[in-house]
MIDO-462483 format. One line per field, with one value per residue (C-alpha): chain; z, y, x. Coordinates in steps of 0.2 Angstrom, whole numbers, padded with zeros to 4 digits. Example, Ala and Ser with C-alpha at 12.3 -4.5 7.8 and 13.67 -1.06 7.14 Angstrom:
% MIDO-462483
chain = c(A_A)
c3 = c(0039_0036)
c2 = c(-0022_-0005)
c1 = c(0062_0068)
***
This chain:
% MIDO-462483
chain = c(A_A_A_A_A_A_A_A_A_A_A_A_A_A_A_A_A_A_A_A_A_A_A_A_A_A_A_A_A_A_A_A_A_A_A_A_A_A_A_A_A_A_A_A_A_A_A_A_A_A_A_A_A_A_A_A_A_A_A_A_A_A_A_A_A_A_A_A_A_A_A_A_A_A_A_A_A_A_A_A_A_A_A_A_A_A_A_A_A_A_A_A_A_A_A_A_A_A_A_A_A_A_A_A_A_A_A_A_A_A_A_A_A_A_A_A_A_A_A_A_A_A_A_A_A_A_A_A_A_A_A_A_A_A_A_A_A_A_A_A_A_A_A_A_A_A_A_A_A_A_A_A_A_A_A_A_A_A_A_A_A_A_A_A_A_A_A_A_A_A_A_A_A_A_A_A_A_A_A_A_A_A_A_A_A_A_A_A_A_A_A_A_A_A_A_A_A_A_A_A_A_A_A_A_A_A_A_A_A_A_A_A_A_A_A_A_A_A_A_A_A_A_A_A_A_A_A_A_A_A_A_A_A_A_A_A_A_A_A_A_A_A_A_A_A_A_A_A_A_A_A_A_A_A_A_A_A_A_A_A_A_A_A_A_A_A_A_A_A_A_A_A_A_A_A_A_A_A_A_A_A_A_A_A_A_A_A_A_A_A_A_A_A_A_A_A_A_A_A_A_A_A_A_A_A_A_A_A_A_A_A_A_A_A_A_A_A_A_A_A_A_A_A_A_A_A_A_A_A_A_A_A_A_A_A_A_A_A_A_A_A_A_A_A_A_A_A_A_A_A_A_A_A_A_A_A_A_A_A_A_A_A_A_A_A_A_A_A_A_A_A_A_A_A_A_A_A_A_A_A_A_A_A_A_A_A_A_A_A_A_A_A_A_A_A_A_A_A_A_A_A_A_A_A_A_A_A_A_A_A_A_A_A_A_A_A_A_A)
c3 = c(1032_1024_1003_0987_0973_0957_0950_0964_0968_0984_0982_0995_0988_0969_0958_0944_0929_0930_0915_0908_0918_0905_0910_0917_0918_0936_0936_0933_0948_0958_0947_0945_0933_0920_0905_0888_0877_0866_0879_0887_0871_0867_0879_0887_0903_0919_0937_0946_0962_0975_0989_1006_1011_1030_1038_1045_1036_1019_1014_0998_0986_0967_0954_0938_0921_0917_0932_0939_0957_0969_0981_0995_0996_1014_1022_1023_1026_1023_1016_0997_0997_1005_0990_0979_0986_0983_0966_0961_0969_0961_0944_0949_0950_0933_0919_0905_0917_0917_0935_0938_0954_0961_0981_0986_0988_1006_1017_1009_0993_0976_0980_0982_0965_0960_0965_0958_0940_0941_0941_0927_0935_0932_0944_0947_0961_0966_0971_0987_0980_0964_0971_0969_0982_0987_1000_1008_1014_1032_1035_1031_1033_1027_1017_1010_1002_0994_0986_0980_0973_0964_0955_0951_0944_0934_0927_0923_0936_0943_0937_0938_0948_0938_0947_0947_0945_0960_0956_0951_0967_0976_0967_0973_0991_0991_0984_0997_1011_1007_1008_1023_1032_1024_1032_1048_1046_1041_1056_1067_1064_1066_1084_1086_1081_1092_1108_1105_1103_1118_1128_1121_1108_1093_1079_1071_1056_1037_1035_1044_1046_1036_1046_1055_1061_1067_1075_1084_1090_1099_1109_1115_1135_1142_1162_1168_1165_1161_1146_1140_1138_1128_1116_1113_1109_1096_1087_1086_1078_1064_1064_1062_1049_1040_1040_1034_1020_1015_1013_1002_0990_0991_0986_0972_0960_0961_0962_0947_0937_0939_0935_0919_0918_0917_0901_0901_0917_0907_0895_0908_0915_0898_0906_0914_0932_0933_0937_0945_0960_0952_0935_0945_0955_0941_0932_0950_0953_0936_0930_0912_0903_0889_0897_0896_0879_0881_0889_0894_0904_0913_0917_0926_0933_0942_0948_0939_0930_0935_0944_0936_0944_0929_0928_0913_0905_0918_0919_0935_0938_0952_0957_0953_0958_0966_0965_0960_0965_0977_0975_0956_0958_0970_0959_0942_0951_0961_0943_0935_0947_0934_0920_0926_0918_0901_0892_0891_0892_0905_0908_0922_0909_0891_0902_0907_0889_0880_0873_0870_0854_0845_0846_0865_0865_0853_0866_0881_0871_0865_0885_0889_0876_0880_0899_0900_0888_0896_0915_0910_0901_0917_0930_0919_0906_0917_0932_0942_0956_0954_0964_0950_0935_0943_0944_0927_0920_0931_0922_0905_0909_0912_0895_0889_0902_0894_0875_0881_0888_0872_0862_0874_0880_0893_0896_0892_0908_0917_0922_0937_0946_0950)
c2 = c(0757_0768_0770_0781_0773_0786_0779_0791_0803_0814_0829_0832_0846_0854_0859_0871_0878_0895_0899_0915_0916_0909_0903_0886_0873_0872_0855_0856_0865_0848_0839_0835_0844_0836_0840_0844_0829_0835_0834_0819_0808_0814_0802_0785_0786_0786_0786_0793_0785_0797_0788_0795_0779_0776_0761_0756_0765_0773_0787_0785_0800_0798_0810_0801_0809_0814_0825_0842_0834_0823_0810_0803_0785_0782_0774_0758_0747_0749_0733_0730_0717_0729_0741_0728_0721_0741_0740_0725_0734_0749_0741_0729_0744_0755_0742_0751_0761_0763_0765_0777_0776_0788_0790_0802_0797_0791_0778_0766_0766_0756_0740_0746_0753_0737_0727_0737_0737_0718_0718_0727_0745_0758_0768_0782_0790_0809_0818_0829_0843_0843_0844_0862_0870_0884_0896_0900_0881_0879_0864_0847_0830_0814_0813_0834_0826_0809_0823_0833_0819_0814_0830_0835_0818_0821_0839_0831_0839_0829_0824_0806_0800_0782_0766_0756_0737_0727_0723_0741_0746_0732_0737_0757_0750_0744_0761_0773_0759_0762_0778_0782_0771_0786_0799_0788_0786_0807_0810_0798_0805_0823_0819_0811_0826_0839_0827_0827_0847_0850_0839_0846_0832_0840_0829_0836_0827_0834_0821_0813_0793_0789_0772_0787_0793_0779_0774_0792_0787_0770_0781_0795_0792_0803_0808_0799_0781_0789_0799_0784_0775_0788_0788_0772_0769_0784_0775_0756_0766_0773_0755_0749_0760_0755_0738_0741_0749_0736_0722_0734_0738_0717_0714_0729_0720_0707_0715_0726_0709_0700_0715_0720_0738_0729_0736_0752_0753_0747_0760_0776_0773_0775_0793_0799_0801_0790_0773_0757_0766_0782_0773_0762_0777_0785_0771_0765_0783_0789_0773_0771_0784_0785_0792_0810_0815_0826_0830_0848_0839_0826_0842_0849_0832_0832_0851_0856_0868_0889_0895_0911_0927_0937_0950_0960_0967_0961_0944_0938_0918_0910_0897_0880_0873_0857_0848_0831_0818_0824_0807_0807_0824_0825_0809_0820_0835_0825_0816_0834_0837_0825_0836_0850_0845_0840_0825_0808_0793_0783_0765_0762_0772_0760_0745_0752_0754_0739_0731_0745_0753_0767_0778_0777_0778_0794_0801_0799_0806_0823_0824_0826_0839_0850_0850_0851_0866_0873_0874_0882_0895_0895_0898_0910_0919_0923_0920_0911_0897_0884_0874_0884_0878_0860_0862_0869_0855_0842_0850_0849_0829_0826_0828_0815_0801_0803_0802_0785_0780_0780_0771_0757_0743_0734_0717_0707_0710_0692_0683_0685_0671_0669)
c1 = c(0215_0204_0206_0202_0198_0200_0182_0176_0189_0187_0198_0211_0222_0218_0228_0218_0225_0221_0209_0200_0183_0168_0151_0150_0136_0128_0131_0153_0157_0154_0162_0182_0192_0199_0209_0203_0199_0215_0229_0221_0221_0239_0247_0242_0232_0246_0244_0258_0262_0273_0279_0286_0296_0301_0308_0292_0280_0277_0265_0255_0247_0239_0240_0231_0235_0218_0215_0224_0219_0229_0222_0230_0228_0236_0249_0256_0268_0287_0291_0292_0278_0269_0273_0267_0250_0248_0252_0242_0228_0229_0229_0217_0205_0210_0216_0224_0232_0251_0257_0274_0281_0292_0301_0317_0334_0337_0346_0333_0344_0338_0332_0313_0317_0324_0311_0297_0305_0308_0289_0288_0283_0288_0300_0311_0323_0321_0336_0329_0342_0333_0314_0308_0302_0292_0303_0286_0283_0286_0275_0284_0274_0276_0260_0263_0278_0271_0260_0271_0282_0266_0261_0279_0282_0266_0271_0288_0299_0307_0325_0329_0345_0355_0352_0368_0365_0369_0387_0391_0384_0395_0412_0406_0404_0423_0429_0419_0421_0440_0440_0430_0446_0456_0449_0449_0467_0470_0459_0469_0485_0480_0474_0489_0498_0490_0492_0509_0514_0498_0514_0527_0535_0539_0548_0562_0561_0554_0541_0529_0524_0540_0546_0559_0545_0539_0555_0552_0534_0541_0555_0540_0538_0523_0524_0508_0501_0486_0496_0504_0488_0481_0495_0498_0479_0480_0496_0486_0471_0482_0491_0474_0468_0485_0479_0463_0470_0481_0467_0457_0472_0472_0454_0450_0461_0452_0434_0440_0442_0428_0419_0409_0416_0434_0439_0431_0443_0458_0455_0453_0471_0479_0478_0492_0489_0474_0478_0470_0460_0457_0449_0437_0433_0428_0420_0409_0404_0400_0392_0388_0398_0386_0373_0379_0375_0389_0405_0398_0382_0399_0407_0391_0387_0404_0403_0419_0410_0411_0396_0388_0380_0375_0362_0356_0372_0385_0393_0400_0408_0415_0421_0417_0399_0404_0389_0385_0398_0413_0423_0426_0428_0442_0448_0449_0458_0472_0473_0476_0490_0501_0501_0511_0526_0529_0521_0531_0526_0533_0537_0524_0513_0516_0512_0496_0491_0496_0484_0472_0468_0475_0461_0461_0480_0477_0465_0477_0492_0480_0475_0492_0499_0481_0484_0501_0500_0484_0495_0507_0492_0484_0499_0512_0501_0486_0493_0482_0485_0491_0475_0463_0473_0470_0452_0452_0464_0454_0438_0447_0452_0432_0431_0443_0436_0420_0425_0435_0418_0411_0423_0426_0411_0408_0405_0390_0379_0379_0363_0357_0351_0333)
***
């Protein structure tokens, strides 16, 4: 494999400030551009790495810090000791130099990113939604995108996505592996439905998979052996799914207690309508609650916030963005739904906070009164539906999840092993 060392650079695709026209020496026009003597002494020397990463290959470009070029370096391997026999070249050849990596979000997920700051690189993740992009770009290749990730990530463009430690990300397996077996189940049942009144059984009770219904399922008789196959495989599919479910309400007790984020989840379901599951949904999705410097920048990381079509004079907003992560999301505004009626504290609700503070007790009791009062604003003052005022009011409850994550700390991070 052929390489570019920056002590010779060959220009593959420049990127020139545009500056007023002023005589230049004869000698410049062959030589690379770099920045003024200024702008480069302000900040430490950097070589920004972007890397295209596949499963069996990985495309590498350079943008250095003192230069408005970018060079691609090649391709190679898609292992991670591949990445660093590239890293301890690349230093090898510019000491001094800091080296900042940077690759897309993908199915290849953090470890690369992991491993890379365990050597004491530095490294980020690219969300692809957040790459700009030119609408006139119609030609995508693997080694177009490690250079773009390399001069945005030198222009400082690119917005970083929160690496989750490995725990954190184990505890978020168990919560979306729980509830793709959900949507399995809801899936199930609705096929299950449609076969049924496609034959012409129709139940005549008020609600479905109550144990009556069941009761109806085990009585229904199809004409053809073929039929009765199919029906009876639908049904052990939503028993199945039923199972599933089961064991996963077993284990995320018990994942939830072992974990570092325990308290902060002990905390969250003061709230009313936000116990066990809904708290560690929040609290594996959302990750370190601290991060967002405000609740305004939760409330636009969830999508809850209105989106806006203004132009000069005029001001138009619509619905909400629903951006960032659907899960918590979906968690906060079923969570909303409680504070329809009056607040009380129930039974179920004091023995979720004992134990707790007063400021976080304080908190849930002021989350309560607000929504409850901003509902009935919402649904008999300005008269809007009742699934608007839960978005609003599950908007509104982002706020008061985030001021609990500030008060309330974590545990001690655990040593890994080596």
């Amino acid at each position: 494999m052929k390489t570019y060392l920056l002590r010779e650079p060959r220009t593959v695709e420049s990127q020139k400030v545009p500056r007023p026209s002023r005589p230049r020496p004869i000698a410049a026009a062959t030589a690379p551009e770099v920045l003024p003597a200024a702008e480069g002494a302000s900040r430490a020397a950097a070589l920004f790495i972007g890397l295209d990463v596949h499963t069996d290959s990985i495309a590498v470009s350079l943008a250095p810090s003192d230069s408005h070029e970018v060079r691609r370096y090649g391709m190679i391997g898609g292992t991670h000791d591949d990445v660093l026999r590239l890293a301890k070249k690349l230093q090898a050849a510019h000491p001094g130099v800091t080296l900042k990596f940077c690759y897309e979000a993908g199915p290849h997920g953090y470890p690369l990113c992991r491993c890379l700051r365990a050597h004491s690189y530095e490294c980020i993740l690219v969300a692809p939604s957040k790459i700009p992009r030119q609408p006139g770009e119609r030609v995508k290749t693997n080694r177009r995108d490690a250079d773009q990730l390399a001069r945005l990530n030198r222009a400082g463009e690119l917005t970083a996505i929160y690496v989750p430690d490995p725990q954190d990300e184990a505890v978020r397996d168990l919560i979306r592996a729980r509830s793709q077996v959900l949507q399995q189940q809801h899936r199930a049942r609705q096929q299950l439905k449609m076969f049924l009144l496609r034959h012409n059984f129709r139940y005549a009770g008020t609600k479905a998979w109550t144990q009556k219904h069941l009761n109806y399922l085990a009585t229904v008789k199809l004409p053809f052996a073929e039929q009765q196959f199919v029906f009876q495989e639908m049904v052990h599919v939503i028993s199945e799914a039923g199972e599933r479910l089961g064991r996963y309400e077993v284990q995320l007790p018990r994942a939830v207690a072992g974990w570092r984020w325990a308290p902060v989840v002990k905390a969250l379901m003061s709230l009313r309508g936000v116990a066990l599951l809904t708290a560690a949904t929040l609290v594996a999705e959302l990750g370190d609650l601290q991060r967002f410097a405000t609740a305004r920048q939760l409330m636009g990381y969830l999508g809850l916030v209105p989106s806006e079509d203004s132009t000069g004079d005029k001001r138009k907003q619509g619905g909400i963005t629903k951006m960032g992560n659907g899960l918590a999301r979906k968690a906060l505004i079923e969570a909303a739904w409680n504070y329809r009626t009056p607040a009380r504290l129930s039974r179920e609700l004091l023995k979720r906070q004992e134990g707790l503070s007063k400021e976080v007790k304080a908190i849930a009791w002021a989350a309560q009164t607000r929504l409850h009062h901003r509902y009935q604003h919402l649904t008999k003052v300005k008269h809007k539906l009742a699934t608007v005022a839960a978005a609003a009011l599950g908007r509104e409850l982002s706020g008061f999840v985030w001021a609990i994550g500030q008060i309330v700390a974590p545990h001690a991070r655990k040593p890994q092993a080596a």
